[in-house]
Structure formats: structure tokens, C-alpha cells
BAMI-476528 format. One record per residue (C-alpha): residue in one letter; x, y negated, z negated. Coordinates in nm, 3 decimals. Each point is the difference from the previous one (the first is absolute). Layout:
BEGIN
(node "A" (X Y Z)),
...
//
This chain:
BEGIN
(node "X" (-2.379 -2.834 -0.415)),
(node "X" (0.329 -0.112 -0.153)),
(node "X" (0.010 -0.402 -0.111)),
(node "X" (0.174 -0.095 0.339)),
(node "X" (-0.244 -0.309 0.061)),
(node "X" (0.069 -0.191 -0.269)),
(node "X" (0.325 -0.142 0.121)),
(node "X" (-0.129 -0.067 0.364)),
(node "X" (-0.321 -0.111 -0.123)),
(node "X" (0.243 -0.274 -0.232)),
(node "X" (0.203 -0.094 0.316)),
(node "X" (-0.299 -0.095 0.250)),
(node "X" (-0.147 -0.192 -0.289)),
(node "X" (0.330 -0.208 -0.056)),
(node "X" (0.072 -0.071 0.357)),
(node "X" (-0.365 -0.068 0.072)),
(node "X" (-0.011 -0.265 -0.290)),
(node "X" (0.337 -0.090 0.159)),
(node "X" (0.183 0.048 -0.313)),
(node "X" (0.355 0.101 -0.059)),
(node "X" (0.151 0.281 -0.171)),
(node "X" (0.221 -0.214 -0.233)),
(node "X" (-0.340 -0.218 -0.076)),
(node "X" (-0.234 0.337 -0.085)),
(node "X" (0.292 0.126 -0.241)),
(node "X" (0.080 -0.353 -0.150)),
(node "X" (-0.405 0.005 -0.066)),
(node "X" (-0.023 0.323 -0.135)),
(node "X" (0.285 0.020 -0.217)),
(node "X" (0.256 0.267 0.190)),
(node "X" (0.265 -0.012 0.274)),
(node "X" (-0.001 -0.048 0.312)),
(node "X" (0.194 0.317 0.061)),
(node "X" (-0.279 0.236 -0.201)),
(node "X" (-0.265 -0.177 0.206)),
(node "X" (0.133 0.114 0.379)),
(node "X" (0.054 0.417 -0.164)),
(node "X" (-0.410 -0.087 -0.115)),
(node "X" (-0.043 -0.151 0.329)),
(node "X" (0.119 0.313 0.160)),
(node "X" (-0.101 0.277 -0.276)),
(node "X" (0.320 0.093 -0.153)),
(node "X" (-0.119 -0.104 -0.312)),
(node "X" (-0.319 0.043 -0.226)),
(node "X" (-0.177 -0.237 -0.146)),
(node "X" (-0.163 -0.020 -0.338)),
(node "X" (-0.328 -0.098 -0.037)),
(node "X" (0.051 -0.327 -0.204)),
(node "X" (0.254 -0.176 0.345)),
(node "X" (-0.277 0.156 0.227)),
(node "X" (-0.216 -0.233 -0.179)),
(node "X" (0.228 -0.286 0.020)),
(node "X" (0.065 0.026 0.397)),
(node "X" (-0.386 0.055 0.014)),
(node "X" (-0.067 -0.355 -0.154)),
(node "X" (0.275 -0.143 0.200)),
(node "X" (-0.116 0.152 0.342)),
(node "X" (-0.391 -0.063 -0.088)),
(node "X" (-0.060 0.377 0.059)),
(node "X" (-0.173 0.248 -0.257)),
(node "X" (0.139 0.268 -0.136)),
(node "X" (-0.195 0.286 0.186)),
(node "X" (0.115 -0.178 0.311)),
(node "X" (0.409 0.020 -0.111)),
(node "X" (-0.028 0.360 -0.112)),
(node "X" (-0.147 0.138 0.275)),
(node "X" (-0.319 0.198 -0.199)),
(node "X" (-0.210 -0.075 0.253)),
(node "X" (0.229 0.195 0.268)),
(node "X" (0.014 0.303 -0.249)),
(node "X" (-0.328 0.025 -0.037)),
(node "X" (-0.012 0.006 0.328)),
(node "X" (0.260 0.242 0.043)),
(node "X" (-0.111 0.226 -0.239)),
(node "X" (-0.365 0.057 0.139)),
(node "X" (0.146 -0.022 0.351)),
(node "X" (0.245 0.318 -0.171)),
(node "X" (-0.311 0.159 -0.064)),
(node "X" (-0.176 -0.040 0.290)),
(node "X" (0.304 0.152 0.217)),
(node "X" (0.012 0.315 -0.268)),
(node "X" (-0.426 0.051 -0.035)),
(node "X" (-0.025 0.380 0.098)),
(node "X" (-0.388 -0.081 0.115)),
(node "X" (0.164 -0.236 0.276)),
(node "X" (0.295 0.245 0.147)),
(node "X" (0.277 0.034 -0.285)),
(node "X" (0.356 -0.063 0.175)),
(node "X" (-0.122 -0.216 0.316)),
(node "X" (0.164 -0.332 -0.093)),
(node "X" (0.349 -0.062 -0.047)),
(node "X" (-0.034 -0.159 -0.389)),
(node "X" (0.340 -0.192 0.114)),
(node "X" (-0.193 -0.208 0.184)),
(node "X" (-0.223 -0.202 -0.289)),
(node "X" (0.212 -0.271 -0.094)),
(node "X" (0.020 -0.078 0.431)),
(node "X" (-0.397 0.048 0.024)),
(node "X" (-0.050 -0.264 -0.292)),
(node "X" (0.296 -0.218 0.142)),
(node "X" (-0.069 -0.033 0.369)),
(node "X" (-0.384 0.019 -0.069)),
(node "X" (-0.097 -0.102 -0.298)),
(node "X" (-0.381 -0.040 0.074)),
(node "X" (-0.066 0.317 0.180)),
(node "X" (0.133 0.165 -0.318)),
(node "X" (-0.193 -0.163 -0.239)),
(node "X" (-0.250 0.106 0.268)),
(node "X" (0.072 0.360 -0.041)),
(node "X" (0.069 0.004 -0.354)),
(node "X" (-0.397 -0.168 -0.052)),
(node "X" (-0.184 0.289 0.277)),
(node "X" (0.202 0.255 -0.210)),
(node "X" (-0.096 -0.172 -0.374)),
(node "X" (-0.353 0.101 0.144)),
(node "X" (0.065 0.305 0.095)),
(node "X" (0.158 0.108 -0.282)),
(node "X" (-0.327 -0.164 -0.196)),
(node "X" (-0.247 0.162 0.231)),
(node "X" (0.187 0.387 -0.091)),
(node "X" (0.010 -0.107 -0.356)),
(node "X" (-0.383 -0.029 -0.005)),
(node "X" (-0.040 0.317 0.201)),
(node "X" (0.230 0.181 -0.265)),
(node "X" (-0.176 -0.149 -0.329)),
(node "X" (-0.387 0.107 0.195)),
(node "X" (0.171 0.340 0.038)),
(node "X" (0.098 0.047 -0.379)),
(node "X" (-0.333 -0.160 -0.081)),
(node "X" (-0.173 0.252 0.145)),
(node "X" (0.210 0.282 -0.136)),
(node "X" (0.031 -0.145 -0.348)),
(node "X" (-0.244 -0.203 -0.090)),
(node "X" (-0.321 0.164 -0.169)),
(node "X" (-0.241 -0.318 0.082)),
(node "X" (0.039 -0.006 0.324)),
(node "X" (0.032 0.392 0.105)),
(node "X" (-0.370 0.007 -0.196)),
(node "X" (-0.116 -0.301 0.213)),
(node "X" (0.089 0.113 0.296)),
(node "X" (-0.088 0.389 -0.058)),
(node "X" (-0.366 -0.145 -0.083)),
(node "X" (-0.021 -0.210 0.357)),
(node "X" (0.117 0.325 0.184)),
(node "X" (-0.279 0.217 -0.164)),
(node "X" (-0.274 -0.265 0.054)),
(node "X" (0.145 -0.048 0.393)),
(node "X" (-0.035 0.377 0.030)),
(node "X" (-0.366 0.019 -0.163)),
(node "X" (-0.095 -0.277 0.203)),
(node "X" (0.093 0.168 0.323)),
(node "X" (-0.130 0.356 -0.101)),
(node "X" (-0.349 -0.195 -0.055)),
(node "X" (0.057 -0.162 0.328)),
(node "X" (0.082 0.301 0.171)),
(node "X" (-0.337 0.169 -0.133)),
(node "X" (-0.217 -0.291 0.118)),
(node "X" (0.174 -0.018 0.361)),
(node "X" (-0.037 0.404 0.049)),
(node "X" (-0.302 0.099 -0.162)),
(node "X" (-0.320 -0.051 0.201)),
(node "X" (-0.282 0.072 -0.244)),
(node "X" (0.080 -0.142 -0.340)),
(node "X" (-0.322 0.006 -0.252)),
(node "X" (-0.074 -0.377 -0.110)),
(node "X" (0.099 0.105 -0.327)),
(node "X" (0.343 0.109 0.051)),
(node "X" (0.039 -0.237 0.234)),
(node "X" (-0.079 -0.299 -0.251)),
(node "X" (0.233 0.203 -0.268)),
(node "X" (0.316 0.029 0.298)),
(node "X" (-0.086 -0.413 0.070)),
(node "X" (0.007 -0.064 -0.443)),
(node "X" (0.329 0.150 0.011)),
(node "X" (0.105 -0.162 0.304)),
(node "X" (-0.036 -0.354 -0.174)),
(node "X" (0.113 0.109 -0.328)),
(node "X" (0.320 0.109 0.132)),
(node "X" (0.044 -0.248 0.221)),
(node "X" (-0.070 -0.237 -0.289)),
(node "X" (0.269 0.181 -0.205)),
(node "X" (0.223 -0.001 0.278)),
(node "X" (-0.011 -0.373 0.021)),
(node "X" (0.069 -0.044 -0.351)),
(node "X" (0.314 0.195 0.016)),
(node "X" (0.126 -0.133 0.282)),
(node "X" (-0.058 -0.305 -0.209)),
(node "X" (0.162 0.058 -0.286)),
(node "X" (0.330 0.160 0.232)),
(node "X" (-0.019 -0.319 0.150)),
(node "X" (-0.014 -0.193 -0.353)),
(node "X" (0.300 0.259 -0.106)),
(node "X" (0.265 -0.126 0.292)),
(node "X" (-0.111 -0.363 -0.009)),
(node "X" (0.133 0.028 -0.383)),
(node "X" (0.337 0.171 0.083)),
(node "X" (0.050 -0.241 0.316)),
(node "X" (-0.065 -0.275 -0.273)),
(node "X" (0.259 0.167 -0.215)),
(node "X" (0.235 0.066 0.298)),
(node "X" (-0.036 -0.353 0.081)),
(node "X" (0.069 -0.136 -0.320)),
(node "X" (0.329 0.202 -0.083)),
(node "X" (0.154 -0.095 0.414)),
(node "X" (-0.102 -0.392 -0.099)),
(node "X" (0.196 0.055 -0.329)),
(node "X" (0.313 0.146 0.251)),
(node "X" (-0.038 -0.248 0.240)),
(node "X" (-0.014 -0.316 -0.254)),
(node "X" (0.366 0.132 -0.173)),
(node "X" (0.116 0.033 0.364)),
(node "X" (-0.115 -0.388 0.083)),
(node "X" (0.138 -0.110 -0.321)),
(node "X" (0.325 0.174 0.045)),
(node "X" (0.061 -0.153 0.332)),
(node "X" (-0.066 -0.375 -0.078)),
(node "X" (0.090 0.021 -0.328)),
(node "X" (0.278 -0.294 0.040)),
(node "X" (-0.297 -0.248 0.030)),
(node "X" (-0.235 0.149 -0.229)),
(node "X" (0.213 -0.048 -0.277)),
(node "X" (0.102 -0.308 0.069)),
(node "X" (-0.411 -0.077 -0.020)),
(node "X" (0.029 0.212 -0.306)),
(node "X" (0.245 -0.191 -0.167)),
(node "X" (-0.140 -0.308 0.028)),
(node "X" (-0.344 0.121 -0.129)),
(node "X" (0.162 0.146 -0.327)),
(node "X" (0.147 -0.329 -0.050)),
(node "X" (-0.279 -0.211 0.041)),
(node "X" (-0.214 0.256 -0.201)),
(node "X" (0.308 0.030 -0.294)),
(node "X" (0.037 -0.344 -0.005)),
(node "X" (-0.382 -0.076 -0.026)),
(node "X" (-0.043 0.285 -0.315)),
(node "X" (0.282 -0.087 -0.180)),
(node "X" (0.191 -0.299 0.137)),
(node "X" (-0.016 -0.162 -0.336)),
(node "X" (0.229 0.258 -0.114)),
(node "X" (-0.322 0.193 -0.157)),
(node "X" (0.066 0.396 -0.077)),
(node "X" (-0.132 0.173 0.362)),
(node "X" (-0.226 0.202 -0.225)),
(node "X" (-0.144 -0.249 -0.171)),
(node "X" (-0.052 -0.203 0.283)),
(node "X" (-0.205 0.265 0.193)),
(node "X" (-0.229 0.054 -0.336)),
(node "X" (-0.086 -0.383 0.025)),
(node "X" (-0.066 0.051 0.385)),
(node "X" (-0.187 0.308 0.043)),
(node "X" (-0.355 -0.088 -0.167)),
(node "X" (-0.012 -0.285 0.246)),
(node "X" (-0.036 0.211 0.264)),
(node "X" (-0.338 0.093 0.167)),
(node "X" (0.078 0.401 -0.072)),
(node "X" (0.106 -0.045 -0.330)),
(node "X" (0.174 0.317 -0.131)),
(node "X" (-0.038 0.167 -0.359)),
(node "X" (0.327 -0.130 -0.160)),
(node "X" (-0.057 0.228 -0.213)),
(node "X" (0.063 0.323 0.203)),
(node "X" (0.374 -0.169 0.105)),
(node "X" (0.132 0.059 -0.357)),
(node "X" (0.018 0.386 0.047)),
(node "X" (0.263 -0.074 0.227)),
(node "X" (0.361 -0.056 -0.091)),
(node "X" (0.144 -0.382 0.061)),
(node "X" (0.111 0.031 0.380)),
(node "X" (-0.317 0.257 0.061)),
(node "X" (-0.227 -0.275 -0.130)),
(node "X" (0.168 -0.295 0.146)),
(node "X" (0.029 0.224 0.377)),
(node "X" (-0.384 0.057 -0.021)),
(node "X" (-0.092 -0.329 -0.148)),
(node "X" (0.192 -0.164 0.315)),
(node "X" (-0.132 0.241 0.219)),
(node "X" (-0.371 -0.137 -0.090)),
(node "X" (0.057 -0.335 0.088)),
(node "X" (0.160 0.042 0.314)),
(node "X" (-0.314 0.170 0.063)),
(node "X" (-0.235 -0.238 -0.081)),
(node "X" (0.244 -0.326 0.059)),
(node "X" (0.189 0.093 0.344)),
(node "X" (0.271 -0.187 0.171)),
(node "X" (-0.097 -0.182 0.271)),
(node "X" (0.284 0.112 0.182)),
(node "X" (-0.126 0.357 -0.012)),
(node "X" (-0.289 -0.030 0.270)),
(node "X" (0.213 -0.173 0.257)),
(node "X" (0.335 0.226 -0.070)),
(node "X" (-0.205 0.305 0.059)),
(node "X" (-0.233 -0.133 0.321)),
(node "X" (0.385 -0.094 0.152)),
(node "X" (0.171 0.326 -0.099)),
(node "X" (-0.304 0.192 0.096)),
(node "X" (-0.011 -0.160 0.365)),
(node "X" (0.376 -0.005 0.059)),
(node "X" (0.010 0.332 -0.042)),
(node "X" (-0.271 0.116 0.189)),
(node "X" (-0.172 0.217 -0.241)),
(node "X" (-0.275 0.253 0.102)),
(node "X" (-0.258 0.259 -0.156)),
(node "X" (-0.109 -0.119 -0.311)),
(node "X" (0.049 -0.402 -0.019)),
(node "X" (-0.176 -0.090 -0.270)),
(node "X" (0.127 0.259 -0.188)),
(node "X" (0.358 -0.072 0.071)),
(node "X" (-0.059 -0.329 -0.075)),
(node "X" (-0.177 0.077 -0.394)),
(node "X" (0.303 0.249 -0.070)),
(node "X" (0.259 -0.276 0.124)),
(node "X" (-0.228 -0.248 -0.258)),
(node "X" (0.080 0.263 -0.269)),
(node "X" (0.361 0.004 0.072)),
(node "X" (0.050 -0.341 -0.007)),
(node "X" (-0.200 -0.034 -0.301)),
(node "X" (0.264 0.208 -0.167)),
(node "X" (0.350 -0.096 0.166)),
(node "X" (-0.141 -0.361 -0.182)),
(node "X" (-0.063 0.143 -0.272)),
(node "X" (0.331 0.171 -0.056)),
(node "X" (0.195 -0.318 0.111)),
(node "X" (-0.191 -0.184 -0.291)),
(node "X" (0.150 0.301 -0.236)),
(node "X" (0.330 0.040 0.131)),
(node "X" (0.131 -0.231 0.265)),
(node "X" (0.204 0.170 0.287)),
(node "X" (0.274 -0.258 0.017)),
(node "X" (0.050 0.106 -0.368)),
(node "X" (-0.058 0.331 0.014)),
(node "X" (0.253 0.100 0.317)),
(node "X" (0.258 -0.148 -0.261)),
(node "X" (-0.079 0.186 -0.285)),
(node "X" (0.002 0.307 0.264)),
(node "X" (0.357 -0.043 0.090)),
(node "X" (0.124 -0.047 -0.332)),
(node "X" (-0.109 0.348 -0.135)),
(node "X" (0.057 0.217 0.358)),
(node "X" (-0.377 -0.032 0.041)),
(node "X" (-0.072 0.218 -0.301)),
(node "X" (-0.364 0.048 -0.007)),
(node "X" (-0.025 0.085 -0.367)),
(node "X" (0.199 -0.311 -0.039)),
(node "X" (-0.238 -0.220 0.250)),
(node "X" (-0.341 0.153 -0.180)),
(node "X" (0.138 -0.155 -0.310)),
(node "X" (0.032 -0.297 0.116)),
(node "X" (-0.363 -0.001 0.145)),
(node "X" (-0.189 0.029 -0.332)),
(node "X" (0.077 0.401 0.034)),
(node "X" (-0.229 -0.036 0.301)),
(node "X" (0.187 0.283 0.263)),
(node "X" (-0.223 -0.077 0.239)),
(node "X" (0.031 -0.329 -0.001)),
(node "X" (0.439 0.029 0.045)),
(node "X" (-0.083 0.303 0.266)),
(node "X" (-0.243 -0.268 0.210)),
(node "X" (0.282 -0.317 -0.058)),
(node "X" (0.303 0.242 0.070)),
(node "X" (-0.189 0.093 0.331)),
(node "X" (-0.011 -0.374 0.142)),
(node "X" (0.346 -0.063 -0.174)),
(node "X" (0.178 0.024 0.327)),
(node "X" (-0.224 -0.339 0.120)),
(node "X" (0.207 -0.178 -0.298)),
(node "X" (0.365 0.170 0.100)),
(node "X" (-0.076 0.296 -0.208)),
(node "X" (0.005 0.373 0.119)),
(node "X" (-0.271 0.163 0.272)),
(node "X" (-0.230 0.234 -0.156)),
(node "X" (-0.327 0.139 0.042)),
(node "X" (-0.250 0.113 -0.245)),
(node "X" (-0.287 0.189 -0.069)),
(node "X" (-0.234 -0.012 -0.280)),
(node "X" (-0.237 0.331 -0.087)),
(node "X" (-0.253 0.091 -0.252)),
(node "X" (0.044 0.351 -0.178)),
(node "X" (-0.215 0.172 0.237)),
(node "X" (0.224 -0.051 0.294)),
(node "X" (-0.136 -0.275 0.189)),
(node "X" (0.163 -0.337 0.108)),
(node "X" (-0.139 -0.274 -0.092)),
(node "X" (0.250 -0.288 0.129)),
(node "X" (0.327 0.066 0.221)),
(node "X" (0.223 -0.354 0.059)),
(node "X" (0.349 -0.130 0.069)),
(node "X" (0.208 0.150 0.307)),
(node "X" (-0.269 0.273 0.119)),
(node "X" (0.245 0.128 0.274)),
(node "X" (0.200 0.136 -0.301)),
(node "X" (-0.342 0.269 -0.029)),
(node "X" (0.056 0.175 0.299)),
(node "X" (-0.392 -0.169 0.118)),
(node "X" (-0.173 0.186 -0.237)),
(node "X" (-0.290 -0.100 -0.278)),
(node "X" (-0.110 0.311 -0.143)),
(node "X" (0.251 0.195 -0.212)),
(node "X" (-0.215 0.314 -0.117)),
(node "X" (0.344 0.186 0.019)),
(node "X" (0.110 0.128 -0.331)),
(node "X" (0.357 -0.057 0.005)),
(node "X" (-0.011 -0.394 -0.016)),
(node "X" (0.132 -0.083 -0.303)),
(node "X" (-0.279 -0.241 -0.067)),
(node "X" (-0.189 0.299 -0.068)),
(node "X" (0.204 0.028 -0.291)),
(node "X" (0.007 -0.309 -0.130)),
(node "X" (-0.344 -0.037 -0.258)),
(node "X" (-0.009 -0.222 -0.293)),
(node "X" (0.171 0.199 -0.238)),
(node "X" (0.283 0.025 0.153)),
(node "X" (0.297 -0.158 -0.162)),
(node "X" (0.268 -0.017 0.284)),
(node "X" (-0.048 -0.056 0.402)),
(node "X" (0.009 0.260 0.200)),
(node "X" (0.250 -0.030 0.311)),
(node "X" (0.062 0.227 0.244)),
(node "X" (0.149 -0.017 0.370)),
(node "X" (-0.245 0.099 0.247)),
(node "X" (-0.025 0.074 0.389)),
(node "X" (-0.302 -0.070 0.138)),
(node "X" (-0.133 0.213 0.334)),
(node "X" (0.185 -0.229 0.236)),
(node "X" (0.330 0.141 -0.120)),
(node "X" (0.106 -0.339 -0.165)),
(node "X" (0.114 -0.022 -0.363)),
(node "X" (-0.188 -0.252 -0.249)),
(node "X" (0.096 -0.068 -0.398)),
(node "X" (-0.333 0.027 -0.191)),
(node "X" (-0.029 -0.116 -0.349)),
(node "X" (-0.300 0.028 -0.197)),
(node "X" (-0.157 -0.090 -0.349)),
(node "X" (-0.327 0.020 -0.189)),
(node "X" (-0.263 -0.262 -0.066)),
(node "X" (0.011 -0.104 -0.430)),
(node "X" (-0.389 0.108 -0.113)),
(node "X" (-0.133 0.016 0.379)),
(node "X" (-0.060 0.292 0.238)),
(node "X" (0.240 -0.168 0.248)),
(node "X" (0.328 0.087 0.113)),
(node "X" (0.269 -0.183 0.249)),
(node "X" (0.204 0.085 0.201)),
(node "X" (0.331 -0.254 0.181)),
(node "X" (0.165 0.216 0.352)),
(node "X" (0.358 -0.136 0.102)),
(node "X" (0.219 0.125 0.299)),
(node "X" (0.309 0.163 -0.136)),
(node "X" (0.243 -0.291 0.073)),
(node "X" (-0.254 -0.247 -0.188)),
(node "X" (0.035 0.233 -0.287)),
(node "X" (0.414 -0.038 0.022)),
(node "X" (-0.080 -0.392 -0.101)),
(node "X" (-0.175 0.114 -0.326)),
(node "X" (0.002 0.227 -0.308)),
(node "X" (-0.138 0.254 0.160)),
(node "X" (0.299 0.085 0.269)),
(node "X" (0.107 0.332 -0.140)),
(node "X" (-0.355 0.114 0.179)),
(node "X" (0.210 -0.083 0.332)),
(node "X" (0.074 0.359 0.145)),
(node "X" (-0.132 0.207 -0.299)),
(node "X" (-0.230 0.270 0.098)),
(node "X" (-0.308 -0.124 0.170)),
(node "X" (-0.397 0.153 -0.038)),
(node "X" (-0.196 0.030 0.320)),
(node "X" (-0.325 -0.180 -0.039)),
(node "X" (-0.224 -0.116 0.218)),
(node "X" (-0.378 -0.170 0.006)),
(node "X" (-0.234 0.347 -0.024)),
(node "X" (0.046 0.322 0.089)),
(node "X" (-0.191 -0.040 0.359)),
(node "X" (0.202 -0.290 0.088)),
(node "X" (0.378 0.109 -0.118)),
(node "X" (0.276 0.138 0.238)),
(node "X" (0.225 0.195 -0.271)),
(node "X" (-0.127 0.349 0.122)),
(node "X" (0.132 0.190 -0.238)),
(node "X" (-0.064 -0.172 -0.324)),
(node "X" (-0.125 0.305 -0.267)),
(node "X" (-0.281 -0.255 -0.115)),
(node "X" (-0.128 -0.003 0.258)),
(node "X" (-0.443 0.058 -0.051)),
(node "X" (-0.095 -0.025 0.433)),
(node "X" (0.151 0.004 0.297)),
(node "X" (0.116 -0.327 0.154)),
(node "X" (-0.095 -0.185 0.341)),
(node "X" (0.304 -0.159 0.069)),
(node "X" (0.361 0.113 0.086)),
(node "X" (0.292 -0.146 -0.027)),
//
């Protein structure tokens, strides 16, 4: 869904608001003239005056861009091209009408087809557990050979008249020892899917809570902010070294830590984890009402308490990063250097994850809109944030050809490389190794975002095909491929 919202969205607000267009471009700083073409979508607009209209208008900046409609769109896409549901049967013209003229029967359709789509994904992963995994195949090979003893006994007590006592006793001792082994395997099946439901459950609450926070973000930092001010002010207000401030803080706390187990850690590693403690044990106040609002608002379902702990976590560490590096600051060290990420890991204590999770929020302070992705060196994600549309909807990213699988601590230079992902559209991805940590990020960019920065020479140059796993991936004919896919482009 191309950006043709923004400009209408812009114009209801202004005339609702009963504001002129000489007013809104006095306000924001541009001409009357370059307003109407926004007003109409013959121009772009950057990401820095999107913010400035948004404050002017009162309207977020999820609402201006129109993500929620391409989300929309997108799974709506899907839905019309599913080859389980008729492949070809809807005219894919149509989307951007459906969500226009009825925009709650298709957030309707896209939420009955969100559980389909979740009910098949179970289906598939019971499949491949039964094929592939060793526990289970033994479990349930052991409840089909006790069923069948059981019912061979059963069948010799229902069609045999004269049965000695003896035997008869021996056919019942089986009878209850089976049936008593049976029971304890159904048990421990049992026992065996409640703990992958529980580990199913934890990674969608994860998904879900970078969702949440990625649509209200606006307000959340705005709580954010203010919470790393108070806290700043409170540590070191006095114009005490943050470090030193923390040291004098810590043992107050009821969980004290072992200072002594911070000094393995280099100065921003130390002062990241030393923060991240005390927002543990000390927590905004804000926090608990931010994330009942955000949670409500948006009408979250499936795991709630779970969504709500991860969205805790997050929060916990957006402060904590806004304590390091402010994003006011940092969005104007960003445009100085073309958004260098070397250049922007230097400036955070040589911390790249910390300048790969600021960079990704940067467009909230007029900056650039990015999404990234954090891994450990075994492949799985452990944090995605920023603009999430930018991933194509995707979490997992088992597929080899990332460059973030690249990217380990010893490597001296990012990795970038442009990238189409199975939708067909073309991303920037630029990766780079954690210093002394089995960590790696990862920042994704649309090609024209990547025209703005020092990476635009990746605009146009010869793209990889990657996708989330092999199962899951529409590029047919990729020669890495390891199994067949379930979906088709």
C-alpha cells in the first residue's frame, strides 16, 4: 500500500481543527504552497515534518503514516493469495477499497484469518513434531503399544468362556499394570505439550508486546522520557559521574547486586546493566498505568499477562537507553554523519546495540525510520523494535542469508547488504557484531531511506532473497533451500 493517506489523513485533520493552510505551514516551518502538493500527495514527506504536523494536528505518528492500513493491507494481500482458501478468487485491486469503505469488517477479516493462519501453524509444528522429534515419537509409540495390549487382553477376557482363576488373575495383573502405565504416559504427553504451549505462549507474548509498543509508541516515549529524567536527575542531578552515582545507589536496594561481578564489563556494559537493575527493583510509576492503557486501547488477546511483563521489559530498557544516550541528541548526531552506525556505536560507549535500538526510534525525534533486530549467535531473536512494517511481519529469521548472521563479535566492519524479502519488496539491511558478547544486530531500511544516508550506494545493487525459514519463505527457487515451503507467492 503506497503512502497515499498521509496527505488526506493531514487535510481532514486541518479542516476538522478548522485550521488554515497558511496557519499549519507558518506553524511548521514550510510554505504554504509545499503544504497543498502534501495535502494532495505530490510530495513526500520526511519523517522529522511528519512529526511536526503530528504535534500540530494532535495525531500520532502511526495514525499520519498510515501503518495501521498496511498492515492491514498486507494480511488482507495474503488472505486474497492463501492457496488453502482458493488462490486467484479475489481481485487484490480491491484492498485499499475493502479497508476504505469498511474499515471494521476488514479488521474483521484480517483477525478470523490471524487465527487461522495460527490454528495451521500449530497443525504444521504437531506434524514436524511427530516426524522429528525423538521424545515424542517414543512417547507416543509407547501409548500405542500399551492401547493395543490393553485391547488384546480385553479381547481374551470378552471371548474366552473358561479362563482358569490363575490365568485369569495373571490377564487382570496385566490389565492394571498397563493401564497404570498407560496413564502415566498419557501423563507425561500431557506434561510434554503443556511445556511447548508454555513456550509457544511465551515467544507470541514477546511478538505481540513489540507489536503494542510499536503502535503507541508516540505516548510511550513521551512516558519514557519523562521517567529517564526524573530518574537522571535523581542519580546524578548534582552533576555526580552516572557511574558513580549508581554505585552509591545500588546497595540500598532490597536485591542488592554483587558490585563486584559489574566490573567485568566494559564502562557502557556496566553502566547498561547497572541501570537495568534498578529499573528493576525501583520502577516508574508511570510504567503500570502506561501499560494497563496501551494494553486496553489496543485490545490485546491470548496471553495478557505475558504481553504485559515483556512490554515491562521493554520499557525498562527504552529508559534505560534514554538515560545513556538521549534521542533528541542522538537523531542529531545521526544526521551529521549519514547515520553511520560505526560512527553512532562510538558515540554510545562502543555499545552497537545500544546506537542499533536509538537509531530504530530515531524517526520519533525527526530522524530516519528503521527497524531492528537483535540475535544471539545461535540464530534466535531476542528483541525486534522501531518501524516493524519495514520486516515484512516476521520474528524469526532462521534464514541464512540475513546478514546478521554474519555479523559476530569479531567482526571488524558491518555487514550491509540489499535484500528482498518474500513479499517482493526491497529492504537495506545493515548489520554488526556485539564487542565480547554472543549478540549480534541487525538495522532494515527501505531503499529510499537508505538514499538519505551513507549507505545509498546499496539503492539498486544486487539484492539476496531471504526470508523467515525455509517452511515459511516464497523464493521457490533459492539453492539453500533445506524443505519445501507452505506458502506461495
Amino acid at each position: 500500500m503506497k503512502r497515499t493517506i498521509t496527505g488526506l489523513r493531514i487535510r481532514e485533520r486541518r479542516r476538522e481543527l478548522g485550521l488554515k493552510q497558511v496557519d499549519l505551514a507558518k506553524r511548521v516551518g514550510i510554505s504554504p504552497a509545499y503544504l497543498n502538493h502534501i495535502e494532495r500527495n505530490r510530495r513526500t514527506i520526511g519523517g522529522g515534518l511528519l512529526v511536526k504536523i503530528g504535534r500540530e494536528l494532535d495525531l500520532s505518528l502511526e495514525q499520519l503514516d498510515g501503518s495501521a492500513e498496511r498492515r492491514l493491507h498486507n494480511v488482507l494481500v495474503d488472505l486474497a493469495t492463501d492457496p488453502d482458501l482458493g488462490k486467484g478468487q479475489v481481485d487484490q485491486t480491491s484492498v485499499d477499497e475493502f479497508i476504505a469503505r469498511f474499515p471494521g469488517w476488514a479488521r474483521l477479516a484480517v483477525s478470523a484469518y490471524r487465527g487461522l493462519r495460527g490454528a495451521k501453524a500449530e497443525s504444521d509444528r504437531l506434524r514436524d513434531r511427530l516426524a522429528h522429534d525423538p521424545a515424542l515419537a517414543e512417547a507416543v509409540h509407547a501409548m500405542l503399544t500399551e492401547i493395543t495390549t490393553l485391547r488384546s487382553i480385553a479381547e481374551i477376557l470378552d471371548t474366552t468362556q473358561d479362563i482358569e482363576p490363575d490365568r485369569q488373575r495373571r490377564f487382570q495383573n496385566i490389565l492394571h499394570d498397563q493401564s497404570r502405565q498407560l496413564s502415566q504416559t498419557g501423563s507425561s504427553l500431557a506434561a510434554y505439550f503443556d511445556e511447548a504451549v508454555e513456550d509457544r505462549r511465551h515467544v507470541s507474548a514477546e511478538s505481540d508486546a513489540e507489536e503494542i509498543f510499536y503502535r503507541h509508541r508516540t505516548e510511550a516515549m513521551t512516558a519514557i522520557r519523562k521517567s529517564a529524567a526524573t530518574l537522571h536527575k535523581a542519580l546524578s542531578g548534582d552533576g555526580r559521574d552516572l557511574e558513580d552515582a549508581l554505585l552509591r545507589t545500588l546497595p540500598g536496594l532490597s536485591q542488592r547486586p554483587n558490585i563486584r561481578d559489574f566490573y567485568t564489563l566494559a564502562r557502557g556494559e556496566r553502566i547498561d546493566a547497572m541501570l537495568t537493575h534498578l529499573l528493576t527493583y525501583r520502577e516508574p510509576p508511570e510504567f503500570s498505568v502506561l501499560i494497563d492503557d496501551i494494553v486496553d486501547r489496543d485490545d490485546a488477546h491470548g496471553d495478557v499477562a505475558g504481553i504485559a511483563v515483556r512490554l515491562r521489559e521493554i520499557l525498562r530498557r527504552t529508559v534505560a537507553d534514554e538515560i545513556r544516550m538521549p534521542l533528541d541528541r542522538f537523531a542529531v548526531m545521526g544526521e551529521g554523519c549519514d547515520w553511520d552506525i560505526d560512527t553512532l556505536a562510538r558515540a554510545c560507549d562502543d555499545d552497537s546495540g545500544l546506537a542499533c535500538r536509538r537509531l530504530s526510534l530515531a524517526v520519533l525525534s525527526g530522524g530516519i525510520a528503521a527497524a531492528h533486530v537483535e540475535i544471539d549467535l545461535s540464530g534466535a531473536v531476542l528483541h525486534r523494535g522501531g518501524s516493524l512494517d519495514l520486516l515484512g511481519r516476521i520474528r524469526d529469521i532462521e534464514c541464512p542469508l540475513w546478514p546478521v548472521h554474519e555479523a559476530g563479535p569479531d567482526r571488524a566492519a558491518p555487514v550491509v547488504k540489499s535484500v528482498r524479502l518474500s513479499d517482493g519488496e526491497f529492504r537495506v539491511a545493515i548489520a554488526v557484531g556485539q564487542r565480547r558478547s554472543p549478540r549480534a544486530n541487525m538495522i532494515v531500511m527501505s531503499p529510499e531511506t537508505a538514499e538519505k544516508t551513507v549507505y545509498k550506494a546499496m539503492r539498486g545493487a544486487a539484492a539476496t532473497d531471504v526470508g523467515p525459514s525455509c517452511r515459511l519463505c516464497a523464493h521457490i527457487g533459492c539453492r539453500w533451500r533445506r524443505e519445501e515451503a507452505i506458502v506461495y507467492r
